[in-house]
C-alpha positions as CSV (number, residue, x, y, z in Angstrom):
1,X,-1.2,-11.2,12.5
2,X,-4.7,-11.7,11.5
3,X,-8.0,-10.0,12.9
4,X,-10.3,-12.1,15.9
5,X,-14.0,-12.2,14.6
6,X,-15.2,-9.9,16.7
7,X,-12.6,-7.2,15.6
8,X,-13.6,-8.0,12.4
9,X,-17.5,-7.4,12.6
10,X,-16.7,-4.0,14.4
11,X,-14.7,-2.8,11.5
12,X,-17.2,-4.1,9.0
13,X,-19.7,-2.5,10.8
14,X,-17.7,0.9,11.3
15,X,-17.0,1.6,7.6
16,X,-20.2,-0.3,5.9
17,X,-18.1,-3.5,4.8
18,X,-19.8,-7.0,4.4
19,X,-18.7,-9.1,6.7
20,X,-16.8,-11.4,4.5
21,X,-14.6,-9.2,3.1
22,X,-12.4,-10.0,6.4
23,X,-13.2,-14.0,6.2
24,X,-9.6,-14.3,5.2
25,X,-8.3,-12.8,8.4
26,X,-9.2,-14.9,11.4
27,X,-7.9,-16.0,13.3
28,X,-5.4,-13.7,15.0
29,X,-1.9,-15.6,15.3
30,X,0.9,-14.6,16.2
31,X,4.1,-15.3,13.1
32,X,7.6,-15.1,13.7
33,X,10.3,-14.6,11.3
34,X,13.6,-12.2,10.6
35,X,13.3,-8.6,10.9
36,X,12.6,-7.0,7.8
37,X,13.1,-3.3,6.3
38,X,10.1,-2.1,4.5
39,X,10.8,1.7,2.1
40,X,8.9,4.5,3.8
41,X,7.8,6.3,0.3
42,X,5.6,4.2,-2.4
43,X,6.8,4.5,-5.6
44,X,6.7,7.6,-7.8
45,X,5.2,7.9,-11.4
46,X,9.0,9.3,-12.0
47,X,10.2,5.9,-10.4
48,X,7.9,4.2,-12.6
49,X,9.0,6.0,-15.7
50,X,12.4,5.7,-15.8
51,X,12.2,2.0,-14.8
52,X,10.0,1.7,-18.0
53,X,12.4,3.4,-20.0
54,X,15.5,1.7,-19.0
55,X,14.2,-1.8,-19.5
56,X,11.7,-1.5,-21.9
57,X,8.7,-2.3,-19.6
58,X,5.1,-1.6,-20.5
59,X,3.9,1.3,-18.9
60,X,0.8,1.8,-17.0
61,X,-1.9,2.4,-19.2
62,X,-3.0,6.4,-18.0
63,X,0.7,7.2,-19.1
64,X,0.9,6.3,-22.3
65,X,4.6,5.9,-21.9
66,X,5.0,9.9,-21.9
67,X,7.3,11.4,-18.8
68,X,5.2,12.2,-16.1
69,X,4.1,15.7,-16.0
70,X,6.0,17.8,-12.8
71,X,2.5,18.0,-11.3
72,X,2.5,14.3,-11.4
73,X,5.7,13.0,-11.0
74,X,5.9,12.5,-6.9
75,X,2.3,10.9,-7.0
76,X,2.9,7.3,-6.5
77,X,2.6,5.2,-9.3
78,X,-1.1,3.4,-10.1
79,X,-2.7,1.0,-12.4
80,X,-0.2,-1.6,-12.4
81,X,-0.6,-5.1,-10.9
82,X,1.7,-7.6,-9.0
83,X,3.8,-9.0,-11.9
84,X,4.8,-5.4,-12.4
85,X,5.5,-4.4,-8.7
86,X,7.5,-7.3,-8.8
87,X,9.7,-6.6,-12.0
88,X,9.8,-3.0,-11.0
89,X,11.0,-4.4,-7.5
90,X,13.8,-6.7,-8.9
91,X,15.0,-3.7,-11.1
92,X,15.2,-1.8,-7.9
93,X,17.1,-4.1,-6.4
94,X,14.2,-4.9,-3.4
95,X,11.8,-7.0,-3.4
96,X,7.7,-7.3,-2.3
97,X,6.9,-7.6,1.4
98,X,4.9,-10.7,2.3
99,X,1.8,-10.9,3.7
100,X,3.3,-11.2,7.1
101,X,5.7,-8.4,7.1
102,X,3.4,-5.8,5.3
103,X,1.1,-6.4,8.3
104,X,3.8,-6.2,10.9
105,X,4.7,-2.7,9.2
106,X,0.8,-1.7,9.1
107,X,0.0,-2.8,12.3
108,X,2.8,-2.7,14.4
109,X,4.0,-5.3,17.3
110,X,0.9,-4.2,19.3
111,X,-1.2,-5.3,17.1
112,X,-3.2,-1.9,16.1
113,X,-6.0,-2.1,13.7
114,X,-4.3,1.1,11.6
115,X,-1.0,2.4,11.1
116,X,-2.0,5.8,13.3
117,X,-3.8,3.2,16.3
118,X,-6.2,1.8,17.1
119,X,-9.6,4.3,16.0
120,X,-10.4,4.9,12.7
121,X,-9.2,8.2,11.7
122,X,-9.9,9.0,7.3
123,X,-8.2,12.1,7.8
124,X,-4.8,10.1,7.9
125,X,-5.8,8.2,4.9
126,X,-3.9,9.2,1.7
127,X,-6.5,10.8,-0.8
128,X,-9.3,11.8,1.7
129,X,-10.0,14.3,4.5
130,X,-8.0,17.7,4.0
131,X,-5.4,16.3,2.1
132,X,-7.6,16.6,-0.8
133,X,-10.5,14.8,-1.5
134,X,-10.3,11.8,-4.2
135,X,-7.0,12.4,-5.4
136,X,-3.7,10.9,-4.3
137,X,-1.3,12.7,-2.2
138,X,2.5,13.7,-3.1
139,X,4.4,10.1,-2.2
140,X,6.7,12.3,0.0
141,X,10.3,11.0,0.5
């Protein structure tokens, strides 16, 4: 897990980061531990909603703690910070990924610098290319 230095300049470089927005990634290293099972779908603003309304949970603050329009309901959920992903989480009956296994699920065991390989590709990133500019896209699932 982790990025080498030079890996790291090249992507700073490639999508006009500073530099030291990576300084928390080197070195590479390689981290063993149990296999894990990450959920393929984020979760929904109707996730979100009915875990607010069955425990009594403080909504995120766009909602207002009304239903989730239909237009919005399969976006994933936004605006909410750890504590709550962690709650919602428990609720669920999961739990958060840590920092080694989120990577392992992003990067692979090759060690690919995104999801989709190795080259940067925006068009595969949710929200931009022509899955619609600036906006989320449906959480799928």
């Amino acid at each position: 897990m982790g990025t080498d230095p030079e890996e790291a300049e090249a992507l700073a470089r490639e999508n006009a980061y500073h530099p030291s927005w990576f300084s928390g990634e080197s070195p590479r290293r390689t981290v063993e531990g149990p296999t894990s099972v990450m959920v393929r779908f984020p979760v929904t603003n109707a996730d979100y909603h009915a875990f607010c309304e069955a425990t009594g949970h403080p909504a995120p603050p766009h909602s207002q703690r009304s239903a989730p329009t239909a237009k919005d309901a399969r976006l994933p959920v936004i605006f909410f910070n750890k504590a709550d992903a962690e709650t919602y989480a428990r609720w669920a009956g999961k739990r958060l990924p840590t920092e080694a296994e989120w990577e392992k699920a992003a990067r692979g065991t090759d060690g690919r610098v995104y999801p989709w390989g190795m080259g940067s590709n925006r068009s595969c990133a949710t929200g931009t290319g022509t899955r619609g500019e600036g906006r989320t896209s449906d959480a799928g699932g």
